[in-house]
C-alpha positions as a LaTeX table, in Angstrom:
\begin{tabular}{lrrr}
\hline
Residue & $x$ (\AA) & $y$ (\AA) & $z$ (\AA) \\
\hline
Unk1 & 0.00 & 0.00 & 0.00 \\
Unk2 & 1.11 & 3.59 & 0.04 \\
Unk3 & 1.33 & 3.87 & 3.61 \\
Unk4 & 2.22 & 0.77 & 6.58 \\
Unk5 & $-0.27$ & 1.08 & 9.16 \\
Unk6 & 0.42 & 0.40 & 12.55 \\
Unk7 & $-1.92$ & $-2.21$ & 13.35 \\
Unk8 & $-2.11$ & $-1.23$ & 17.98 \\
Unk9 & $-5.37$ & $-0.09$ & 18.57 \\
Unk10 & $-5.51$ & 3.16 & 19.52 \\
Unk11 & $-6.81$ & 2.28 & 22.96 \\
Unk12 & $-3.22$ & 0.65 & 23.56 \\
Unk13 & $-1.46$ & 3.84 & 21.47 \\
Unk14 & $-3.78$ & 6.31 & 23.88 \\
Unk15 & $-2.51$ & 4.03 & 27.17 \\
Unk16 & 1.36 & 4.68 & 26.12 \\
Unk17 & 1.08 & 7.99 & 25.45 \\
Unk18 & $-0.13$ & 8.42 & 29.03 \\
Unk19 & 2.73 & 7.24 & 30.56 \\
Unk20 & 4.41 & 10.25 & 30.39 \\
Unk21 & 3.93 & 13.90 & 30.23 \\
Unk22 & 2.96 & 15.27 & 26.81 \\
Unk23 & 5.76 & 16.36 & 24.37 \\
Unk24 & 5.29 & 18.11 & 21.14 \\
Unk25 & 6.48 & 14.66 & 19.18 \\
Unk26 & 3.35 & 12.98 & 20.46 \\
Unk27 & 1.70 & 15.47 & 17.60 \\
Unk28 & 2.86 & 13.04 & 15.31 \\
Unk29 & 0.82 & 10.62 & 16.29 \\
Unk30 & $-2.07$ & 13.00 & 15.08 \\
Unk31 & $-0.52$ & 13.43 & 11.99 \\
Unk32 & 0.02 & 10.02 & 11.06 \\
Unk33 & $-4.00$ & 9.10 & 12.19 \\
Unk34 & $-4.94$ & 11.88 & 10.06 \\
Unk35 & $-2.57$ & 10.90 & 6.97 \\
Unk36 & $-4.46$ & 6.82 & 7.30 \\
Unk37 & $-8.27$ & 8.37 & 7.19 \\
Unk38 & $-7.35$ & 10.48 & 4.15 \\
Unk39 & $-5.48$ & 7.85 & 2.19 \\
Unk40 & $-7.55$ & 5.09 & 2.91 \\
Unk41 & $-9.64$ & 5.16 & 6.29 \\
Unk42 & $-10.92$ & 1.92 & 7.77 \\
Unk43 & $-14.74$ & 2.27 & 6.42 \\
Unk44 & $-14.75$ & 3.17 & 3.28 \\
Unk45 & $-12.74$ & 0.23 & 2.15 \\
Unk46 & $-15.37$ & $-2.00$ & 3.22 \\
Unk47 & $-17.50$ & $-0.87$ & 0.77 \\
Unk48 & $-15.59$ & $-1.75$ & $-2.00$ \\
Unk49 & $-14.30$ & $-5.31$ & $-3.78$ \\
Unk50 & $-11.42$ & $-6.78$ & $-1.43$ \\
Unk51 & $-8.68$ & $-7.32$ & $-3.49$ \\
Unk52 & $-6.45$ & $-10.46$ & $-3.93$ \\
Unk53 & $-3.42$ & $-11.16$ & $-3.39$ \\
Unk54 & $-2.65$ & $-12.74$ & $-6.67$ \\
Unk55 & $-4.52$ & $-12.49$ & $-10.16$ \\
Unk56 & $-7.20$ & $-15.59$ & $-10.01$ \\
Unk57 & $-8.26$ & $-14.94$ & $-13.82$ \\
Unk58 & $-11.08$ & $-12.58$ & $-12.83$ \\
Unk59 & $-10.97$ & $-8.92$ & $-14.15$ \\
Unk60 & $-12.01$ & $-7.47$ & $-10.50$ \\
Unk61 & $-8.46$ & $-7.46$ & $-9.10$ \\
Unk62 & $-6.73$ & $-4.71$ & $-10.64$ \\
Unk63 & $-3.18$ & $-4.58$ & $-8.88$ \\
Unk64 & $-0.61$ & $-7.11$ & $-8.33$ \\
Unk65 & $-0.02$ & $-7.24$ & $-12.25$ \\
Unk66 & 3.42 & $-8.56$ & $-12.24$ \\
Unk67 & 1.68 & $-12.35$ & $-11.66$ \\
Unk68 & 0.09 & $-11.87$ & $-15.81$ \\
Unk69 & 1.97 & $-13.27$ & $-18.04$ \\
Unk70 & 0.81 & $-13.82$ & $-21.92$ \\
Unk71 & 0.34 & $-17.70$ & $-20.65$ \\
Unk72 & $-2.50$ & $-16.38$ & $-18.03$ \\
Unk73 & $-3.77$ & $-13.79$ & $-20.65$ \\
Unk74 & $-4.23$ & $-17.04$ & $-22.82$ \\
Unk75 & $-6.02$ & $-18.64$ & $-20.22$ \\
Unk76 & $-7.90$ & $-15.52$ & $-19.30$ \\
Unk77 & $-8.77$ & $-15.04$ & $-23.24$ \\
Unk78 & $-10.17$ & $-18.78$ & $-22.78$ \\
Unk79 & $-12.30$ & $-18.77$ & $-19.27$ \\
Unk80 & $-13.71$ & $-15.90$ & $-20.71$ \\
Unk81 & $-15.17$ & $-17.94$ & $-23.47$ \\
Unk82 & $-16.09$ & $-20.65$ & $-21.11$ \\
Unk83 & $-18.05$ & $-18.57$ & $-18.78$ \\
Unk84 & $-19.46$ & $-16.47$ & $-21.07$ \\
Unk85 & $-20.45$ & $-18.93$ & $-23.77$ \\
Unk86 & $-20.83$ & $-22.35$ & $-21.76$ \\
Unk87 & $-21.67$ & $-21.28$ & $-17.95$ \\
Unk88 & $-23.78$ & $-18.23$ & $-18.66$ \\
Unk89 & $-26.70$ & $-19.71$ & $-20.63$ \\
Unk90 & $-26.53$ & $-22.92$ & $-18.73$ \\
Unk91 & $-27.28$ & $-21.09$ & $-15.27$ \\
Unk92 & $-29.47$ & $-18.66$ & $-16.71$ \\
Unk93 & $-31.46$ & $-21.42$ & $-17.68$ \\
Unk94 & $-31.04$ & $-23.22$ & $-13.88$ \\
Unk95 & $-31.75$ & $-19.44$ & $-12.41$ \\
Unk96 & $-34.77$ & $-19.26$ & $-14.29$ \\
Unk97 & $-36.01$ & $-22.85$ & $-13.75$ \\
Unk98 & $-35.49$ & $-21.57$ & $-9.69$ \\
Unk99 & $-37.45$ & $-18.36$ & $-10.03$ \\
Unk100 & $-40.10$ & $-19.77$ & $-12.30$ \\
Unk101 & $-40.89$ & $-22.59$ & $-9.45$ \\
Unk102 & $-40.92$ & $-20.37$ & $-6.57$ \\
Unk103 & $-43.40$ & $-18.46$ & $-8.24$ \\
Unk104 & $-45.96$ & $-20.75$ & $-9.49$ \\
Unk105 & $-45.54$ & $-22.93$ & $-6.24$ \\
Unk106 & $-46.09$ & $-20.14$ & $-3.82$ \\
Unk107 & $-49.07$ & $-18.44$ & $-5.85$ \\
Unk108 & $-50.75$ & $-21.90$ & $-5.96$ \\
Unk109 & $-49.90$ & $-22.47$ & $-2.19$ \\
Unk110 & $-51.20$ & $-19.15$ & $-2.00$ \\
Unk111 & $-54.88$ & $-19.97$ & $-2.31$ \\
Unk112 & $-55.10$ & $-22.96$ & 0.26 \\
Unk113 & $-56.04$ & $-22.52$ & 3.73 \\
Unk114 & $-53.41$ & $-22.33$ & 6.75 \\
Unk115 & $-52.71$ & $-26.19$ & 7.54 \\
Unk116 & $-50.07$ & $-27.99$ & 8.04 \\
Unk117 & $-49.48$ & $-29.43$ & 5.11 \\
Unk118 & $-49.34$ & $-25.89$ & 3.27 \\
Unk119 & $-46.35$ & $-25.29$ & 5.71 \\
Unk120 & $-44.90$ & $-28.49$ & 5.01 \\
Unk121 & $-45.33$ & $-27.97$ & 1.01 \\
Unk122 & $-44.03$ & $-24.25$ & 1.74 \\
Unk123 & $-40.89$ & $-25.22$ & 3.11 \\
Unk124 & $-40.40$ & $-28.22$ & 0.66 \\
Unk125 & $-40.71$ & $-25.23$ & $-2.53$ \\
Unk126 & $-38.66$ & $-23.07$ & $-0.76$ \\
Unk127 & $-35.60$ & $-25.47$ & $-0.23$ \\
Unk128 & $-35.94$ & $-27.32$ & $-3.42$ \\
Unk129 & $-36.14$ & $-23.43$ & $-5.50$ \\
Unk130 & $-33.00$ & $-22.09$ & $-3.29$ \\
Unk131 & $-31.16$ & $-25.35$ & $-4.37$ \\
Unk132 & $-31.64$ & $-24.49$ & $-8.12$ \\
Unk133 & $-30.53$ & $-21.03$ & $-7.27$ \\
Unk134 & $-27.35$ & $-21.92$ & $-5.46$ \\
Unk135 & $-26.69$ & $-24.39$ & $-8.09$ \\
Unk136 & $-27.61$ & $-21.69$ & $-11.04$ \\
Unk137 & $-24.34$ & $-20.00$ & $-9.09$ \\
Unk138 & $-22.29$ & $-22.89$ & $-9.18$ \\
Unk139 & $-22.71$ & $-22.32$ & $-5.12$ \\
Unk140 & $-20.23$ & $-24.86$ & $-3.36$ \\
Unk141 & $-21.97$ & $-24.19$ & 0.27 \\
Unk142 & $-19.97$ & $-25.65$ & 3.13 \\
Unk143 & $-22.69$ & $-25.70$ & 6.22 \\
Unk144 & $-20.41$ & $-26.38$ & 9.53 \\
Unk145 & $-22.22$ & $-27.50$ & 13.06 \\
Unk146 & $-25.58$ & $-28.44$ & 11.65 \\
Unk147 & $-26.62$ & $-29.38$ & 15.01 \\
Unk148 & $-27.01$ & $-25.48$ & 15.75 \\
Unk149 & $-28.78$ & $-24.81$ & 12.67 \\
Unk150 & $-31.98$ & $-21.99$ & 13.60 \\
Unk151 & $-35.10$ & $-23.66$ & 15.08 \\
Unk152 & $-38.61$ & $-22.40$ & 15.13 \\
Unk153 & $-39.27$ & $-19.82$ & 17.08 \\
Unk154 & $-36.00$ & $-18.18$ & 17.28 \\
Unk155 & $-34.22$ & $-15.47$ & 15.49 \\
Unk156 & $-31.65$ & $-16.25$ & 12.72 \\
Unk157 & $-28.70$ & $-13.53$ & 12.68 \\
Unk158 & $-25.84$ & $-13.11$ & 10.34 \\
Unk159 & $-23.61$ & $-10.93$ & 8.81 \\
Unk160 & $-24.27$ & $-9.49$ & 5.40 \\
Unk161 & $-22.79$ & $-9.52$ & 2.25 \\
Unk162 & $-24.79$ & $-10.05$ & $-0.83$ \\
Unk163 & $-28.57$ & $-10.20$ & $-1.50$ \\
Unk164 & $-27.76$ & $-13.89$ & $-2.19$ \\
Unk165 & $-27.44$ & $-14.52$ & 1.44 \\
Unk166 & $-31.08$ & $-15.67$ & 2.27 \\
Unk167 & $-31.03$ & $-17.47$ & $-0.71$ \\
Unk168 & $-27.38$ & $-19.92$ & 0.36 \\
Unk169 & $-28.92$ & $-19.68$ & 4.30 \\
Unk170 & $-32.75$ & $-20.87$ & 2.87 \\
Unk171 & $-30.62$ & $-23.77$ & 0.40 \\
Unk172 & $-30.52$ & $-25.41$ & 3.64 \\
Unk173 & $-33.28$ & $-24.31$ & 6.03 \\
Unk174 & $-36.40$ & $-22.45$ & 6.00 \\
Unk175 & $-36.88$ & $-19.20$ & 7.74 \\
Unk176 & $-39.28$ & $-16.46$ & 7.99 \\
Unk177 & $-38.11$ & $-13.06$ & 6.19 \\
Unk178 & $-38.69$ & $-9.72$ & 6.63 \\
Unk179 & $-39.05$ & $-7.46$ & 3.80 \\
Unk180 & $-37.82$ & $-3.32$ & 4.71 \\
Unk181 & $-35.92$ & $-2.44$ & 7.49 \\
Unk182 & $-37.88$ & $-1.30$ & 9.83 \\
Unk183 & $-34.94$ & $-0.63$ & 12.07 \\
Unk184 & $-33.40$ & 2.19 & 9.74 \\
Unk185 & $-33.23$ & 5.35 & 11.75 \\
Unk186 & $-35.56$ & 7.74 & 11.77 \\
Unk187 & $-33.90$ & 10.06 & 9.27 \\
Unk188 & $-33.00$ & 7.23 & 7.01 \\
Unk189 & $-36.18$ & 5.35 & 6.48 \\
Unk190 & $-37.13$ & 7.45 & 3.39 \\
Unk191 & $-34.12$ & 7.14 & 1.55 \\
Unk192 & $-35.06$ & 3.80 & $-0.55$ \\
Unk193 & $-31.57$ & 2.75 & $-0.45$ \\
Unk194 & $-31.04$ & 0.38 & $-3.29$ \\
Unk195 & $-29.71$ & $-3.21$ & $-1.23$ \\
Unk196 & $-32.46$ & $-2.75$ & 1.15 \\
Unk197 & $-35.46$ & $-3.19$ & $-1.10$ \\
Unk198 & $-35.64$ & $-5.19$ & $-4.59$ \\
Unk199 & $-37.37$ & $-4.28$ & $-7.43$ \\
Unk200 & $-38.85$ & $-6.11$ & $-10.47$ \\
Unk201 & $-38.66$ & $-10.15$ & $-10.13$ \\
Unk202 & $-36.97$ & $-9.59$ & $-6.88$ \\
Unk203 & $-40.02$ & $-7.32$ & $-5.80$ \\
Unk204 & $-42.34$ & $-10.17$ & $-6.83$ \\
Unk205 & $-40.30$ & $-13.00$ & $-5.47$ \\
Unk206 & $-40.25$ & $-11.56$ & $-1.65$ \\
Unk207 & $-44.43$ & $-11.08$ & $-2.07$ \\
Unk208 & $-44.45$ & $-14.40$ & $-3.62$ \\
Unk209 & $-43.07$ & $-15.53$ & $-0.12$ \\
Unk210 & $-45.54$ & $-13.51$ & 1.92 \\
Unk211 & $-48.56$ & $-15.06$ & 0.27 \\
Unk212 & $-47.16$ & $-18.57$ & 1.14 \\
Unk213 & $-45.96$ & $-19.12$ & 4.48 \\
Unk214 & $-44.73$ & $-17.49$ & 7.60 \\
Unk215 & $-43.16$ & $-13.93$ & 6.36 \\
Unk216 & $-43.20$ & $-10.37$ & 7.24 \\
Unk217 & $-43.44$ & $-8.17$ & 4.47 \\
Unk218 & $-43.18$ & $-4.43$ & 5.03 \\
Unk219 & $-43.23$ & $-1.93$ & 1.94 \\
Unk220 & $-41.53$ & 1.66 & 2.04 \\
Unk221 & $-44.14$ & 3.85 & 3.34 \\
Unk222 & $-43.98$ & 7.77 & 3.72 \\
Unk223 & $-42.53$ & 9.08 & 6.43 \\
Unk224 & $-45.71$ & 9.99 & 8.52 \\
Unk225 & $-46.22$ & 6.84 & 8.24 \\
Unk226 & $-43.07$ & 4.99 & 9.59 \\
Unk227 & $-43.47$ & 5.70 & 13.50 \\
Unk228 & $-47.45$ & 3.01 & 13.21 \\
Unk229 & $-45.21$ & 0.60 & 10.81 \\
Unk230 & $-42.63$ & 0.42 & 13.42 \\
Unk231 & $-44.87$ & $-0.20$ & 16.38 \\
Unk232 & $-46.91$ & $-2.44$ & 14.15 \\
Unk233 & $-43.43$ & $-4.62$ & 12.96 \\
Unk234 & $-41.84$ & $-4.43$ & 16.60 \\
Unk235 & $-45.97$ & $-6.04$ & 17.73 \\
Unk236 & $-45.97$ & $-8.84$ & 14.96 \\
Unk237 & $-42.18$ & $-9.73$ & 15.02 \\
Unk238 & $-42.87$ & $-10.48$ & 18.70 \\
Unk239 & $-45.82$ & $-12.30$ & 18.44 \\
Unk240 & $-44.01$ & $-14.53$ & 15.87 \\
Unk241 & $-40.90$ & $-15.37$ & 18.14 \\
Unk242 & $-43.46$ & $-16.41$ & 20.24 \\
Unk243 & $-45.18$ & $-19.00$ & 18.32 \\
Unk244 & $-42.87$ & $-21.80$ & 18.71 \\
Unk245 & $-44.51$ & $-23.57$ & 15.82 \\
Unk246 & $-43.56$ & $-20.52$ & 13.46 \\
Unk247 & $-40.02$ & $-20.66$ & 11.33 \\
Unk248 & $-37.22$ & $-18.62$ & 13.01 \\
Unk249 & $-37.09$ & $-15.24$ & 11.63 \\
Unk250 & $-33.90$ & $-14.39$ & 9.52 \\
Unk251 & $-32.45$ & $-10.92$ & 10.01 \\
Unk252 & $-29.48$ & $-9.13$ & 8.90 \\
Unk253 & $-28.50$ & $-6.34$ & 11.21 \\
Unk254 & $-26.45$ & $-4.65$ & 9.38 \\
Unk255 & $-28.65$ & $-3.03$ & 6.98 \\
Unk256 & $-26.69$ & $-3.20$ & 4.35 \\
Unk257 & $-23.79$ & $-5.03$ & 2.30 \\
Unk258 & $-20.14$ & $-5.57$ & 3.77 \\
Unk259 & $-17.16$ & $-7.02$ & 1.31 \\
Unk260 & $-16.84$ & $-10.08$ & 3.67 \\
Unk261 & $-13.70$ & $-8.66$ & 5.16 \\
Unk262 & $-15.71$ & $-7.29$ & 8.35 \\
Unk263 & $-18.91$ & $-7.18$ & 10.52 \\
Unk264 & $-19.76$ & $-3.95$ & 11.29 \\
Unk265 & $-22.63$ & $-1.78$ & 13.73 \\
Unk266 & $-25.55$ & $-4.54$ & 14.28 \\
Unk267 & $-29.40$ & $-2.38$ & 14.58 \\
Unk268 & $-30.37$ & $-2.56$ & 18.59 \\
Unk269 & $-33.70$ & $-3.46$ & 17.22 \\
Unk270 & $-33.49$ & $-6.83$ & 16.07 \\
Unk271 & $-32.37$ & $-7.40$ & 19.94 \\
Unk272 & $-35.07$ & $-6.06$ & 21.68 \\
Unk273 & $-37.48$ & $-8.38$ & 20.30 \\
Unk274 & $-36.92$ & $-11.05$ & 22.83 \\
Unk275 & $-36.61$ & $-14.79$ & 22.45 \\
Unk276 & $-33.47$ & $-16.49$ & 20.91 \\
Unk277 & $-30.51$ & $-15.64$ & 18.91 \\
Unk278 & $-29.05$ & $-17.90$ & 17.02 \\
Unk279 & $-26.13$ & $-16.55$ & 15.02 \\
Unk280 & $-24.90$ & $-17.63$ & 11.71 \\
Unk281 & $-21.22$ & $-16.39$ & 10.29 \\
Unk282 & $-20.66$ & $-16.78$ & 6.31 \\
Unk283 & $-17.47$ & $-16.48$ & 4.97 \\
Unk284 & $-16.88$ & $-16.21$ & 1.37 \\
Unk285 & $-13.76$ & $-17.54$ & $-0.73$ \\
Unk286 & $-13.07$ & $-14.74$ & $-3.07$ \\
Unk287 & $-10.58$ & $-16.58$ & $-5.40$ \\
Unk288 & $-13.87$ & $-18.35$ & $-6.87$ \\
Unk289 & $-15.86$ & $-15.49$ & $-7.45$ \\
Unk290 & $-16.77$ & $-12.15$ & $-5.58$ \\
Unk291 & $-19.89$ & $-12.47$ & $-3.95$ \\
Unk292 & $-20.47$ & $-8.56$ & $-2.36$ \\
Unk293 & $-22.55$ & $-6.71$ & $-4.02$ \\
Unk294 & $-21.48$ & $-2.75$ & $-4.02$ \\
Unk295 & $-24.90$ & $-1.31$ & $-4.56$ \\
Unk296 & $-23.77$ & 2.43 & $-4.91$ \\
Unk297 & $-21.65$ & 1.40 & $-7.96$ \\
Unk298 & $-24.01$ & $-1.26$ & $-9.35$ \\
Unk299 & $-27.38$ & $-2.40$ & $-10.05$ \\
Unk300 & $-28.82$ & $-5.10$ & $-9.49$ \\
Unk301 & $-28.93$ & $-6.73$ & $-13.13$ \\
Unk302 & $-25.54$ & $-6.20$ & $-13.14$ \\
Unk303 & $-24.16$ & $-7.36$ & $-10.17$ \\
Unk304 & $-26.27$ & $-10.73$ & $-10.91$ \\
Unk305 & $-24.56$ & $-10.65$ & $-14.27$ \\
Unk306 & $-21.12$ & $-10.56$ & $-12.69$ \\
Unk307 & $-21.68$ & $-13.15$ & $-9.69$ \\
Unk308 & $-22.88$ & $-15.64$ & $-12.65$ \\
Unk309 & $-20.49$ & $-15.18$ & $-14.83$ \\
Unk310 & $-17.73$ & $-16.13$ & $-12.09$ \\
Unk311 & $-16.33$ & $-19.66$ & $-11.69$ \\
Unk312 & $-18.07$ & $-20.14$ & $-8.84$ \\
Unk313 & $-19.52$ & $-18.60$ & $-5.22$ \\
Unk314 & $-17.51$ & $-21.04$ & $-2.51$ \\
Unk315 & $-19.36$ & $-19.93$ & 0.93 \\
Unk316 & $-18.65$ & $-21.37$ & 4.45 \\
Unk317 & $-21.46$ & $-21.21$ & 6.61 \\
Unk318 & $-21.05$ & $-21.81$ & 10.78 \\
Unk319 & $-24.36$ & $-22.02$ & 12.51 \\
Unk320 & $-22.93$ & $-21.17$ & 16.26 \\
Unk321 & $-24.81$ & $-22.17$ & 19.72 \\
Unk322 & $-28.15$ & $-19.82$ & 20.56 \\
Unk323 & $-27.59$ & $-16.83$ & 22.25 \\
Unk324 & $-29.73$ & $-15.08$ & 24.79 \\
Unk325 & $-29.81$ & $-11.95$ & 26.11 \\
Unk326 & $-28.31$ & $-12.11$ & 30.00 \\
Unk327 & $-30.08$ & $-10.26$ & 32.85 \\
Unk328 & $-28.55$ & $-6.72$ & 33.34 \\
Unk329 & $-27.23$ & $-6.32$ & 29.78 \\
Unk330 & $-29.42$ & $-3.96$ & 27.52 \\
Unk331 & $-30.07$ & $-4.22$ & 23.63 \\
Unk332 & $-27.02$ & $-2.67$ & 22.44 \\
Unk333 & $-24.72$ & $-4.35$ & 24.68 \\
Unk334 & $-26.20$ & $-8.11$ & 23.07 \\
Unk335 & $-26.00$ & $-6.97$ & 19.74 \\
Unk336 & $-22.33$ & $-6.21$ & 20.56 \\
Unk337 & $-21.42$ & $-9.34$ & 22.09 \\
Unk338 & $-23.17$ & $-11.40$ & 18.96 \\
Unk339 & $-21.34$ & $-9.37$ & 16.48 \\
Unk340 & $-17.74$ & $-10.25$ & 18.54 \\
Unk341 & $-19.20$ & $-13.87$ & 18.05 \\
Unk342 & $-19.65$ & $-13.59$ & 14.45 \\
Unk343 & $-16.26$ & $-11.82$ & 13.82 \\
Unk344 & $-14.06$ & $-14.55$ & 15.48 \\
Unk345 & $-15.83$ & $-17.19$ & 13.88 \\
Unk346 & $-15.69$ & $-15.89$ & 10.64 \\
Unk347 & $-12.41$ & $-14.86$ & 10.54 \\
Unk348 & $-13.59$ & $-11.03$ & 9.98 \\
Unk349 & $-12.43$ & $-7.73$ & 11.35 \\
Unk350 & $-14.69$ & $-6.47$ & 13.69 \\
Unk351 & $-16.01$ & $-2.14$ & 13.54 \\
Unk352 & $-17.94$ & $-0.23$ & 15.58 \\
Unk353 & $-18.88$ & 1.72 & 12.78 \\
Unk354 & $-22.69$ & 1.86 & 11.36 \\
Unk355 & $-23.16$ & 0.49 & 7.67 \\
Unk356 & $-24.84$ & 3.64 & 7.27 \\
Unk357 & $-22.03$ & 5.41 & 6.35 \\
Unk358 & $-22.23$ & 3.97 & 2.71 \\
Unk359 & $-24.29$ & 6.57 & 1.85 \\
Unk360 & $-24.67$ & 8.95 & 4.76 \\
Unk361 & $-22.01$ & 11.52 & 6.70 \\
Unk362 & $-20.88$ & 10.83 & 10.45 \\
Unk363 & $-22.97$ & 12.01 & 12.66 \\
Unk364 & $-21.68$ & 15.08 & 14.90 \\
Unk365 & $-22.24$ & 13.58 & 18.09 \\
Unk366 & $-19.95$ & 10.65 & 16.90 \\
Unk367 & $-17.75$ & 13.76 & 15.99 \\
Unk368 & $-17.89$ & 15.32 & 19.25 \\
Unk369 & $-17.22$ & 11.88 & 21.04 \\
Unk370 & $-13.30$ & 11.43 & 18.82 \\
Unk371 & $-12.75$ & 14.77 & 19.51 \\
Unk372 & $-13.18$ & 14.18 & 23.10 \\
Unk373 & $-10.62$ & 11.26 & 23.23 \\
Unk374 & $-7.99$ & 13.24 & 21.12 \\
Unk375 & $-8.27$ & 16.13 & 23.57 \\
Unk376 & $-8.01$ & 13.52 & 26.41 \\
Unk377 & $-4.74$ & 12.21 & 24.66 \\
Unk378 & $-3.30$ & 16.12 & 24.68 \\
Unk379 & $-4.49$ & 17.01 & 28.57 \\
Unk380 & $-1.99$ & 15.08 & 31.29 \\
Unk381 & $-3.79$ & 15.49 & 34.79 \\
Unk382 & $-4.60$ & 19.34 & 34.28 \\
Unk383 & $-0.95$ & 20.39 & 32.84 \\
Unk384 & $-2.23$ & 21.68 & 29.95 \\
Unk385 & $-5.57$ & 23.59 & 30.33 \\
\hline
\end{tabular}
């Protein structure tokens, strides 16, 4: 890179500082923070592609050229051909074999009474549909401690990188979505951010699922409007938890796409609903095919283009033991300690920051808070008022 970060935390960096009185070198310190966000600060870069160490005959990794030689351009010139020419139409085909099914099945399901048959026939559609999609993907899913896999009742919480997600987590068990994110702030909940609500066959698809089984499905409403949907969401979402016949409700409390290098800021409100947590950490292997989807640079036609014309999406799933909230520790503090529990089993870098930040500014009272801690760093037990 241009610059070598120093990877101490600043908590440690803040700590050594301390240990003496404050000299004019420790400025430096400033300076060099300040240098790292401009160049390349630790958010932004999770937003984007993550780039490979070497070439993997992909065009999305755009440094490291020395490993091309005209041998790999041959081979290049030739994958392209066979993805393009042999892979595309053939999963196109699977892809719309998937969608096709989930439709019909679900409309026909659709018009039969609540049984439990419908439910049995909903969940056998559902699985069997995903499976063409994952397959359409050339999906190589590796599912890791089945015996913690989301039961009914509960809720089903992961980290979030692709709209694909619910598709590789439903390829191997059924769960209740929600459609919206009810949990957006305030301020945020008119914005119709692009990953947070499909359009076209995706649009269809999700009320496709509402019509047949257990789902959730809240449209973008004006803002008047938002504070009743909330209360209304927050009301059903907890009467479903606690139905222990109903399929575990899948959430992603992020709120929006990460380039499966981190998990950052989980929503409070998916935690305050009560009942069960079970958590679920997906790792993707990005020498097969990049899986994020960077929905401020691309649409949705596209991105699907690229993902299936990729040699494949190789995913490892871990379904880790239920989690419940402990007595004394509030919503925020849970969310916390699940995202920590998705990080280390994932293998992903852990940030406080919220996924908001893709497309909104910091807010000032996070401001006000670093600019506390800096003028902490600079004040040594009242020498320097």
């Amino acid at each position: 890179g241009i610059i070598e970060r120093v990877e101490t935390p600043m908590e440690k960096e803040i700590a050594r500082l301390r240990q003496a009185d404050f000299e004019f070198s420790d400025i430096f310190y400033f300076c060099r923070k300040g240098f790292e966000a401009i160049v390349e600060d630790e958010v932004t870069q999770r937003f984007s592609s993550e780039e490979l160490v070497s070439w993997n005959l992909l065009t999305r990794t755009n440094v490291n050229f020395h490993y091309v030689s005209v041998r790999l351009s041959l081979l290049w010139g030739l994958g392209v051909l066979v993805r393009y020419c042999l892979l595309l139409p053939l999963r196109f085909t699977l892809a719309s074999i998937g969608i096709m099914s989930v439709i019909v099945g679900t409309t026909v399901l659709g018009q039969l009474p609540n049984s439990r048959v419908k439910s049995y026939l909903s969940e056998l559609i559902h699985l069997t549909c995903c499976r063409i999609l994952v397959r359409a993907l050339s999906g190589t899913i590796h599912f890791h401690n089945k015996e913690n896999r989301p039961q009914k009742g509960g809720i089903c919480v992961a980290n979030h990188t692709s709209p694909i997600d619910a598709i590789i987590l439903t390829s191997d068990n059924c769960y209740a979505m929600v459609g919206g994110d009810p949990w957006a702030p305030q301020g945020e909940r008119d914005t119709h951010p692009p990953d947070r609500a499909w359009g076209g066959v995706g649009c269809g698809v999700q009320r496709c699922n509402f019509h047949s089984g257990d789902a959730d499905f809240v449209e973008r409403l004006q803002l008047d409007l938002r504070a009743a949907l909330f209360a209304l969401c927050f009301h059903r979402l907890r009467e479903h938890v606690a139905d222990k016949s109903k399929l575990p409700i899948l959430i992603f409390p992020e709120g929006t796409c990460i380039n499966n290098t981190s998990v950052m800021m989980f929503k409070k409100g998916s935690f305050e609903i009560g009942g069960t947590i079970y958590p679920v950490a997906m790792k993707y292997d990005p020498q097969f095919g990049d899986a994020f989807w960077n929905s401020s640079k691309h649409s949705m036609v596209s991105y699907l283009l690229r993902i299936m014309t990729s040699w494949a999406i190789v995913c490892n799933v871990w379904y880790m033991p239920p989690m419940v909230r402990e007595e004394g520790e509030d919503a925020v503090q849970f969310a916390n300690r699940v995202r920590s529990a998705i990080a280390h089993q994932g293998g992903l870098t852990e940030l406080p920051w919220d996924g908001g930040l893709k497309r909104a500014k910091v807010k000032e009272t996070f401001k006000e808070e670093q600019q506390k801690n800096y003028s902490k760093m600079l004040v040594r037990n009242g020498s320097i008022g």
